[in-house]
N, C-alpha and C positions, 0 to 999 in steps of 0.2 A: 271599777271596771266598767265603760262602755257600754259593752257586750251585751246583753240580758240574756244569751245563753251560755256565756263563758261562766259568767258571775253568779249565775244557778247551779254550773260544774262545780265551781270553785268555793261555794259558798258554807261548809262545812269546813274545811281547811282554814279559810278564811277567819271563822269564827275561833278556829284551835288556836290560831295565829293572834287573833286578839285576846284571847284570854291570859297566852302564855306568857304575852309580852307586854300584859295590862297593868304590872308592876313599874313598868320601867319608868325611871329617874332623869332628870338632865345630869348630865355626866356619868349616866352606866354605860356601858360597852354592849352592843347587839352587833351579831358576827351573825356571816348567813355564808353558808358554804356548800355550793352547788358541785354535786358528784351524778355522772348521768348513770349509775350503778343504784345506787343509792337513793337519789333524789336532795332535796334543800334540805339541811340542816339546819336550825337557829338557835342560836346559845346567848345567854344573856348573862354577861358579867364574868361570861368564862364558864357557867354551867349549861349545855345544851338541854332547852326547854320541849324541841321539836324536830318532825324529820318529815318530809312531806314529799311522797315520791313522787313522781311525773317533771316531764320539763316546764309543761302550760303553768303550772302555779310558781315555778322557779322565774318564768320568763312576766307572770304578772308582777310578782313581786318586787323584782331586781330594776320591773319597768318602772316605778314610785319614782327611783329615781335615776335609771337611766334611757326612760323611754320617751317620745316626743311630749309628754306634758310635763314634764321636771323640769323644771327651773333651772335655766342654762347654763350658772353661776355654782350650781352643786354637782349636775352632770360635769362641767370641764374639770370641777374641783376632783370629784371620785375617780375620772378616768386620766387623772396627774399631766391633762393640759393645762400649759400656764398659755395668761392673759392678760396681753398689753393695758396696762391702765387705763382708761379713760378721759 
């Protein structure tokens, strides 16, 4: 996070989020399912680890990889834009 006061809001969350998903493997499955009731859900492997309400922490985390510094190649990929080969 940029910010220095976003990342000081967020920075407790941030640390749930690391712990919870400090297990994870290549090839497990992390699901994040944003409810504006509820708040960000994360489930790892098909078990929800976490639930983190508010939209700022939905909107930093969702931004990894859908926000102007994600790599353009996994943003077109997540949002099931296809791209003429090169």
């Amino acid at each position: 996070l940029p910010d220095p006061l976003q990342r000081a809001r967020l920075a407790s969350a941030v640390e749930r989020l690391v712990g919870a998903l400090g297990g994870a493997r290549r090839g497990d499955i992390l699901s994040f399912d944003y409810d504006p009731e509820s708040g960000l859900t994360v489930s790892h492997n098909g078990e929800q680890t976490g639930r983190y309400p508010g939209l700022e922490f939905n909107r930093a985390v969702l931004g990894l990889w859908l926000g102007p510094a994600a790599r353009p190649d996994e943003r077109a990929a997540l949002l099931g834009e296809v791209r003429a080969p090169a």
